[in-house]
C-alpha positions as CSV (number, residue, x, y, z in Angstrom):
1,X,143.8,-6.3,83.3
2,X,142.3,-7.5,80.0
3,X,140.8,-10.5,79.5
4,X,138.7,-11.4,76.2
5,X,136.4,-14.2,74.8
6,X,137.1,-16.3,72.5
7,X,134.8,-18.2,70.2
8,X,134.4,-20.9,72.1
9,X,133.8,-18.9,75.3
10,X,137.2,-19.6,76.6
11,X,138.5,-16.4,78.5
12,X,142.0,-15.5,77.6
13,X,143.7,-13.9,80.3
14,X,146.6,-10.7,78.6
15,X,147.7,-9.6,81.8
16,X,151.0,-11.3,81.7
17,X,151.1,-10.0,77.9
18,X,150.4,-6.7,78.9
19,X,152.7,-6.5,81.6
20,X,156.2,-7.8,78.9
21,X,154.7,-5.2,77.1
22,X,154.7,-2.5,79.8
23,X,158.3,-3.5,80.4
24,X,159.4,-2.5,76.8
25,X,157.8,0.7,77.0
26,X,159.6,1.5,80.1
27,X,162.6,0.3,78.7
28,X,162.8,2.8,75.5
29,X,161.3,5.1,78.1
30,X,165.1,5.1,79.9
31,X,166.6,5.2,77.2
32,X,164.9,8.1,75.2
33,X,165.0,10.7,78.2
34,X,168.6,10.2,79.5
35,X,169.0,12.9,76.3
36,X,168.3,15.9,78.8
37,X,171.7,14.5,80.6
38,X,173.5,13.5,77.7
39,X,173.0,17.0,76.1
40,X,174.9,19.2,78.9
41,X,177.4,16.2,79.4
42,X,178.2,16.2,75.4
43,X,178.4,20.0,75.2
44,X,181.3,19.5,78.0
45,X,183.5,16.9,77.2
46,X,183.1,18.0,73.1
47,X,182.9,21.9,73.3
48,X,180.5,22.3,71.3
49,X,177.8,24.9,71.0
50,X,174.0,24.9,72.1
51,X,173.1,24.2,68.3
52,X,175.7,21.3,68.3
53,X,174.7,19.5,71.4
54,X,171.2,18.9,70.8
55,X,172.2,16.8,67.6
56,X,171.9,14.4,70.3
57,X,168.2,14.4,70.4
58,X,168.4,14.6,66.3
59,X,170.2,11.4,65.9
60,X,167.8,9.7,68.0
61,X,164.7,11.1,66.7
62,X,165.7,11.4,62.7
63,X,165.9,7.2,62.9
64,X,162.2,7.2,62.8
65,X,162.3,8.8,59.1
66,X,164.9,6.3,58.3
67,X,163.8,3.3,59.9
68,X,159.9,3.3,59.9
69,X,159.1,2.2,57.1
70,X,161.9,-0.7,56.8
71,X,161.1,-1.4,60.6
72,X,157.4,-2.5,58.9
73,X,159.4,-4.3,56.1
74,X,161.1,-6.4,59.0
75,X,157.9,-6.9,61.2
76,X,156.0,-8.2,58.0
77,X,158.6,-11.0,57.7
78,X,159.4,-12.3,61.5
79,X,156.8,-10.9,63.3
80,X,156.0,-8.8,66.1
81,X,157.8,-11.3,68.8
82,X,161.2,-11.5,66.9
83,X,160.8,-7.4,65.9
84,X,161.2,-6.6,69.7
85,X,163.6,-9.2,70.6
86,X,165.4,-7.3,67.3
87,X,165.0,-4.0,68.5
88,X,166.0,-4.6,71.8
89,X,169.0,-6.5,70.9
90,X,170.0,-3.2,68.4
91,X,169.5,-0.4,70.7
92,X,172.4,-2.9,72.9
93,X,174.5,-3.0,69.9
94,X,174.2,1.4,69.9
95,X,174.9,1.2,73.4
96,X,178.1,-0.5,72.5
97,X,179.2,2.3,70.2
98,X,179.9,4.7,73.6
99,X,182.6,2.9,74.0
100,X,184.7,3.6,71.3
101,X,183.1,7.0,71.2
102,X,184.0,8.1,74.8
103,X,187.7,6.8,73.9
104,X,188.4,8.7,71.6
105,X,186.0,11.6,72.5
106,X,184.6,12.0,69.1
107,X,181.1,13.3,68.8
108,X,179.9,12.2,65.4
109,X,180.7,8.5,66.6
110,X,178.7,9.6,69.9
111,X,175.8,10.5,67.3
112,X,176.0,7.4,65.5
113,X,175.9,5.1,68.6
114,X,172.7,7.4,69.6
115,X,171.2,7.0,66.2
116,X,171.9,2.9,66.2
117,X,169.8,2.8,69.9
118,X,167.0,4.9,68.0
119,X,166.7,2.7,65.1
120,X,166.2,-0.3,67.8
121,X,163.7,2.0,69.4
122,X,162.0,2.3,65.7
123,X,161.5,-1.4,65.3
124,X,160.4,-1.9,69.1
125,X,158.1,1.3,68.9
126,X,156.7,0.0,65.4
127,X,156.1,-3.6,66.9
128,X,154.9,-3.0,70.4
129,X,152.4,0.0,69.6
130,X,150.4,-1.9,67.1
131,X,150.5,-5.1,69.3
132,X,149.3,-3.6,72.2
133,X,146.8,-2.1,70.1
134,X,145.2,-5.4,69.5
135,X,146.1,-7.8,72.1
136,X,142.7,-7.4,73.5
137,X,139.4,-6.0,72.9
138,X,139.4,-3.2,70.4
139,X,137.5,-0.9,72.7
140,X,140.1,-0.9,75.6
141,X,143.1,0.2,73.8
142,X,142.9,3.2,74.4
143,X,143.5,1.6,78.3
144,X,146.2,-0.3,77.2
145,X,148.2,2.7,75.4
146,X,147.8,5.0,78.5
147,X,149.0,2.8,80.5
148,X,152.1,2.1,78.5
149,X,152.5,6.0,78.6
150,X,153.0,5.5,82.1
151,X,155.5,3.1,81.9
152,X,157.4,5.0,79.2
153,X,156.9,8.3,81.2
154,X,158.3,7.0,84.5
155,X,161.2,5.3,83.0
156,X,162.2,8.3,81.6
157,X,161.8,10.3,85.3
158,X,164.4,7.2,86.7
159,X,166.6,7.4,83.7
160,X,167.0,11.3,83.6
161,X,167.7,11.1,87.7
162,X,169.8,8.2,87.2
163,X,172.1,9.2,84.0
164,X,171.8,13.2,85.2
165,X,173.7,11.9,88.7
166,X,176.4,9.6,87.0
167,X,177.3,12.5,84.5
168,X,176.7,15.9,85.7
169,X,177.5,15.3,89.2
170,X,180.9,17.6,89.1
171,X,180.4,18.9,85.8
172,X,180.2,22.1,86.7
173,X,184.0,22.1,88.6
174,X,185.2,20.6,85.3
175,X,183.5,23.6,82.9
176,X,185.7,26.0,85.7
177,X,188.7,24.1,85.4
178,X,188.6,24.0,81.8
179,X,188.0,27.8,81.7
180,X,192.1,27.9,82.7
181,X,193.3,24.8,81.4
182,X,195.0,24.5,78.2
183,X,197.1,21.9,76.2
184,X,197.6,18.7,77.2
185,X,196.0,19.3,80.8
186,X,192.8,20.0,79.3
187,X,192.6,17.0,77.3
188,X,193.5,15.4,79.8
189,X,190.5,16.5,81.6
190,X,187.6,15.9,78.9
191,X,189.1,12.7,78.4
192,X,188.7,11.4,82.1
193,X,185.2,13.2,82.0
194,X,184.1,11.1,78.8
195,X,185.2,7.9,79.9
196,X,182.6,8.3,83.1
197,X,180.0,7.5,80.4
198,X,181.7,3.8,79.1
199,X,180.8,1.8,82.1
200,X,176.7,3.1,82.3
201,X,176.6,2.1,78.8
202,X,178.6,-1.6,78.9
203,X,175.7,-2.1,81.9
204,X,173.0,-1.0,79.1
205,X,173.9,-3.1,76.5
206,X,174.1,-6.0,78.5
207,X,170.6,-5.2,80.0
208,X,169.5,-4.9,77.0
209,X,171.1,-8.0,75.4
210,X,170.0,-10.0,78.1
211,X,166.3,-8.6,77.7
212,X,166.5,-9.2,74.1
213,X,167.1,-12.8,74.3
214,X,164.4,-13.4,77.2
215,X,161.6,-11.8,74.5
216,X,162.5,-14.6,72.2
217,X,161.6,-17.0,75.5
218,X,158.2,-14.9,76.6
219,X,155.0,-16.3,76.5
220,X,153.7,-13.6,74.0
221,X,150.5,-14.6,72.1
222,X,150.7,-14.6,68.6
223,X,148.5,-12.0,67.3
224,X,147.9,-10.4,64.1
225,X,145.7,-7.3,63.0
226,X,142.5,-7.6,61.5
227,X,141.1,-5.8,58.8
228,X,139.9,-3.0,60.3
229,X,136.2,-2.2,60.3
230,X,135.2,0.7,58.3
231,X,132.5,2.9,59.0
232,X,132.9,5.4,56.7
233,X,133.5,3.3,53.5
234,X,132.9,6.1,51.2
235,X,136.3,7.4,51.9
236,X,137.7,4.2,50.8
237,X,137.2,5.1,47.3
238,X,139.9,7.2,47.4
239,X,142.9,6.1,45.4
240,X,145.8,8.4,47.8
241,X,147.1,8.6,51.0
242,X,147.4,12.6,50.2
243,X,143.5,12.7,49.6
244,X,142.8,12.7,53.1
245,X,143.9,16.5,54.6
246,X,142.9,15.7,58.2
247,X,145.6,13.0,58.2
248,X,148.3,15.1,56.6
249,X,147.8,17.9,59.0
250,X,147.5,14.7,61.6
251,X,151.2,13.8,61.1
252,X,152.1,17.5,61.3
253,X,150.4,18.1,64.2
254,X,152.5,15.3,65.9
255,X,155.5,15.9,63.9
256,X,155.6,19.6,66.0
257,X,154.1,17.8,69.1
258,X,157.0,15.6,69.5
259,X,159.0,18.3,68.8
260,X,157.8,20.3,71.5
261,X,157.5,17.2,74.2
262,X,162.0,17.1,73.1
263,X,162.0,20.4,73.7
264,X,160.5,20.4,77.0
265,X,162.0,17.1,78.3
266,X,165.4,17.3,77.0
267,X,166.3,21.3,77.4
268,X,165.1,21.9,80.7
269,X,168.3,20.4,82.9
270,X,170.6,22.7,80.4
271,X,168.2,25.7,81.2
272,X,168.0,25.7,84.4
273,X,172.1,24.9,84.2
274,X,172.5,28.7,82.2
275,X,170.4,30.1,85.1
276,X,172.8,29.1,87.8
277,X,171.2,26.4,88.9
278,X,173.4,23.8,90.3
279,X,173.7,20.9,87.6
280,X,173.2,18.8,90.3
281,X,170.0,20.2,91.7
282,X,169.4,20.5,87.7
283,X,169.7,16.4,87.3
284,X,165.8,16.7,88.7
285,X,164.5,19.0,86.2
286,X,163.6,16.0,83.3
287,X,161.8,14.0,86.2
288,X,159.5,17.2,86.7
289,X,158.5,17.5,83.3
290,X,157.7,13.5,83.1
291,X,155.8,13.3,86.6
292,X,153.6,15.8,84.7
293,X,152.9,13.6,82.2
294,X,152.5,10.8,84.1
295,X,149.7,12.5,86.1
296,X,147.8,13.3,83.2
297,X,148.2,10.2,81.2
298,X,146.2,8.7,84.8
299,X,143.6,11.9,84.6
300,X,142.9,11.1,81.0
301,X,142.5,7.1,81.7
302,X,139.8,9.0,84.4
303,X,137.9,11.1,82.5
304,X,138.4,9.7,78.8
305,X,135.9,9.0,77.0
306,X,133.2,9.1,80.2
307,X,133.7,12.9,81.3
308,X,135.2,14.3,78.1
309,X,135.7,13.4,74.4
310,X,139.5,13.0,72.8
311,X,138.6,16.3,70.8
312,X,137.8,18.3,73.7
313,X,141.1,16.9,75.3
314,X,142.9,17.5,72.5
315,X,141.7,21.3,72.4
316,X,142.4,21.9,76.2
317,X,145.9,20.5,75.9
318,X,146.8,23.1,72.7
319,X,145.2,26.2,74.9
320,X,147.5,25.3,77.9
321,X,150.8,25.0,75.5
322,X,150.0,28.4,74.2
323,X,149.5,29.6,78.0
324,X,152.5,27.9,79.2
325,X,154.4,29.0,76.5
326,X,154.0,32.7,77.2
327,X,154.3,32.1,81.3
328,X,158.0,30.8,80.6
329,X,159.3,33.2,78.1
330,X,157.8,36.2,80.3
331,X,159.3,34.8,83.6
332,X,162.6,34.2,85.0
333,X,164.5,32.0,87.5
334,X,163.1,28.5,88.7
335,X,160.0,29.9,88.1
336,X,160.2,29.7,84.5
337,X,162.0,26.1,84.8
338,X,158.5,25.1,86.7
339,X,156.5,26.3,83.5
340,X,158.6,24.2,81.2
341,X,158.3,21.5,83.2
342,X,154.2,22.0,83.1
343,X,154.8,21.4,79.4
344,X,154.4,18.1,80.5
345,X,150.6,18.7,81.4
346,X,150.0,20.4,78.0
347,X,151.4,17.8,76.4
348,X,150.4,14.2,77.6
349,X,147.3,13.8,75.8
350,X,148.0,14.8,72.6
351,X,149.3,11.8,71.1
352,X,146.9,9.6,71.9
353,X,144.0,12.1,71.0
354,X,145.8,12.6,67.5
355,X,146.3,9.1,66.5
356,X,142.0,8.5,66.3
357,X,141.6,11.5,64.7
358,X,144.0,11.4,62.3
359,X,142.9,7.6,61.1
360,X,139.2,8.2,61.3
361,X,138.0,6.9,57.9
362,X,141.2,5.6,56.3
363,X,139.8,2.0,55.7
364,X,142.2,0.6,53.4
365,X,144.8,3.2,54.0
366,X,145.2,2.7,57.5
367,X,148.8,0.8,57.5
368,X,150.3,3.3,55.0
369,X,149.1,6.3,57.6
370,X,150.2,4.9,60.7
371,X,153.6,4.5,59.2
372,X,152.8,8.0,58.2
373,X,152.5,9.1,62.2
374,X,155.1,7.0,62.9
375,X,157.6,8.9,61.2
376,X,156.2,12.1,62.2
377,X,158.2,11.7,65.7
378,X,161.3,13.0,63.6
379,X,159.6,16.3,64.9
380,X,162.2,15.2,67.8
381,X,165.1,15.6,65.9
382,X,164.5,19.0,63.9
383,X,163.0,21.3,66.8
384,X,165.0,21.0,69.5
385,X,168.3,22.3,67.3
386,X,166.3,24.8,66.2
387,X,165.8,25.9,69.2
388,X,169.5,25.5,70.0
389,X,169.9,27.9,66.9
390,X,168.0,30.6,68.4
391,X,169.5,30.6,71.9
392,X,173.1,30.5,69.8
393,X,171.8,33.6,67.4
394,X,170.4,35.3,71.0
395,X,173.2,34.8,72.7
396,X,176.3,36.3,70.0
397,X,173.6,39.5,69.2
398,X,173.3,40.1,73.2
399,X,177.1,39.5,73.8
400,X,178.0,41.6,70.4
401,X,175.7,44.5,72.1
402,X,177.6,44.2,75.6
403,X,175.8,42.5,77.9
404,X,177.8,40.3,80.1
405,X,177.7,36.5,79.7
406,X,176.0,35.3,82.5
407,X,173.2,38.0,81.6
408,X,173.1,36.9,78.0
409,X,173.5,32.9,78.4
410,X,170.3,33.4,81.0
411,X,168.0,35.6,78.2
412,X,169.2,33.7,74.9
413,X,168.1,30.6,76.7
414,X,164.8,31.7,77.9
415,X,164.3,33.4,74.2
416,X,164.4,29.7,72.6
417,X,161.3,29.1,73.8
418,X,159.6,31.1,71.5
419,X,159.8,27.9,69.1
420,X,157.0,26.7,71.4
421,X,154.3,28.9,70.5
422,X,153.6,28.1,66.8
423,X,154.2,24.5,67.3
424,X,150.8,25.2,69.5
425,X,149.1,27.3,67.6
426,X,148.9,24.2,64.9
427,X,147.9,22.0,67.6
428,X,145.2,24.1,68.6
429,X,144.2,24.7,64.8
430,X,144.5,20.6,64.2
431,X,142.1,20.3,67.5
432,X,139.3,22.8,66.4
433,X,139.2,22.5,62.7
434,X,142.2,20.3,61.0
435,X,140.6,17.0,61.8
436,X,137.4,17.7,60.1
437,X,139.3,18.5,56.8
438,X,138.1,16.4,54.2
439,X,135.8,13.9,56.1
440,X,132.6,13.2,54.7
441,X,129.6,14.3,56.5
């Protein structure tokens, strides 16, 4: 898979390596995209409102703000290896938090078990995406990194499948009984519901514990990053990170990016739920939007950089965001589900066409603006509320003006989309003039 010379003409073999690797990805994968089941599951059992539930993806996301730049802190002082042993053995310590959460049904300590997993995920995703950056030849990384977006993508399709069939299988009996219920009954009820969610987790943290000590034990080479090589070392005479626009509207571009890959992974099982589709059937939705990632992570490992450039890639992915965007909001049923999920197409090859861009010609600068992109996934954690804000707003003006509440649960949902359009517009702008910004020509 990647193999390399050394100076003394000994080929070093990075399969096994790559493959660890691979099986971290998939792990934050899982547990990153059981959100789309966690969100309907948490509305349930904590009554809360379509704003309120997606604090779920918040919590996780926000961590990268928090955590990036002391997640570089750590990795500077025990290395890459002991980072992800470290991360891994935090996101089980988060896990561990459902516990007393589901107990007592209390949703803030929900959020701050979430928000514990997605600092682990901040040190393993600032350790392992360097790493596998340069464990091997410089010009295949961009190999390497697809095909951990495979990994991650696919573990996300199982854990939505997986999580979506534990907790919302029933669900929708339990949001009918609780519509007559009251008192003691019904606490009765959400309390039986939320402890389904204690024995997935005790299984997760153990994985993960268990995971976290074998890292410790892995044959991982040591590696460390090079200076890196600076063509354009004109820029370099810069003296601030903020003198280079194209980067700045870099992390913006994937700060709404993220926001809209949330948006269209983890609000696609409740929409198709407010459209009468059965949560079970529902449970698939998150899978859909994955697969189509997956299968253009593999088309862009194809026709990357042979058939088409990462600008032109980058370009085509914005237009279809824009088109898909429009196709959902202006159709209805599980027709409009299938266009969210086709977000997943739109969105695949953005984030690794943004990261080159972004850092061409930062020299010295490079560490401080990755960190920069790093902490521009927090886009996960303020879009998808806002787009629980809308459907909220939607929904109390449509049932204020007398439409019934199936009718205006179906519209104030499909309105929330909306958010999607100028997230892509800036893509699109980023892709056909905001990475020249600046640069030197």
């Amino acid at each position: 898979m990647s193999d390399i010379e050394t100076s003394g003409a000994q080929k070093i073999n990075y399969t096994i390596p790559i493959v660890i690797i691979a099986g971290l990805f998939f792990i934050f994968g899982f547990v990153t995209w059981i959100n789309g089941a966690l969100i309907p599951y948490m509305k349930t059992i904590n009554e809360l409102t379509d704003a309120q539930s997606y604090l779920v993806a918040s919590a996780s996301y926000i961590s990268f703000v928090v955590m990036a730049l002391p997640a570089s802190y750590v990795i500077g002082k025990i290395g890459y290896k002991k980072s992800m042993s470290l991360g891994l053995i935090v996101m089980g310590l988060g896990a561990l938090v459902f516990i007393p959460a589901a107990n007592a049904r209390t949703y803030w300590l929900f959020l701050t078990g979430i928000f514990i997993q997605g600092a682990g995920m901040t040190l393993l995703q600032t350790a392992s995406n360097p790493y596998i950056t340069i464990l091997g030849p410089i010009e295949s990384g961009a190999k390497r990194i697809a095909i951990m977006g495979i990994a991650n993508k696919v573990a996300g399709g199982l854990g939505s499948i997986i999580f979506g069939t534990i907790l919302l299988t029933g669900i929708g009996d339990v949001k009918e009984k609780l519509k007559v219920l009251s008192g003691q009954e019904k606490a009765d009820l959400l309390d039986a519901t939320a402890s389904e969610v204690i024995m997935p987790y005790i299984i997760m943290a153990i994985v993960l514990f268990v995971l976290g000590l074998l890292i410790r034990k892995a044959s991982l080479p040591n590696v460390e990053a090079e200076s890196i090589s600076d063509e354009n070392s004109t820029q370099t005479k810069k003296t601030s990170i903020f003198q280079f626009p194209h980067l700045l509207l870099g992390v913006l571009a994937l700060f709404v990016y993220v926001g809209v890959e949330v948006i269209a992974g983890d609000t696609i099982i409740a929409y198709g739920i407010s459209l009468g589709i059965s949560p079970e059937e529902a449970t698939y939705f998150t899978s859909y939007t994955l697969l189509a990632m997956v299968f253009t992570y593999a088309l862009g490992v194809i026709l990357i950089p042979k058939y088409m450039s990462q600008a032109f890639a980058l370009k085509a992915s914005a237009i279809l965001g824009i088109i898909f965007s429009f196709c959902i909001v202006f159709t209805s049923g599980f027709t409009s589900v299938l266009f969210v999920a086709a977000l997943g197409i739109a969105n695949a090859l953005v984030w690794p066409a943004v990261w080159p861009l972004a850092l061409d010609g930062l020299g010295k600068f490079t560490k401080t603006a990755s960190a920069l992109l790093i902490m521009a996934i927090s886009g996960g954690a303020v879009l998808p509320p806002l787009y629980g804000a809308i459907v909220d707003g939607k929904k109390a003006q449509l049932l204020s003006s007398g439409v019934e509440g199936t009718v205006a649960a179906v519209q104030s949902a499909n309105s929330g989309y909306w958010i999607l359009l100028p997230c892509y517009i800036i893509i699109f702008y980023y892709a056909y003039w905001g990475y020249k910004l600046g640069k030197q020509r």
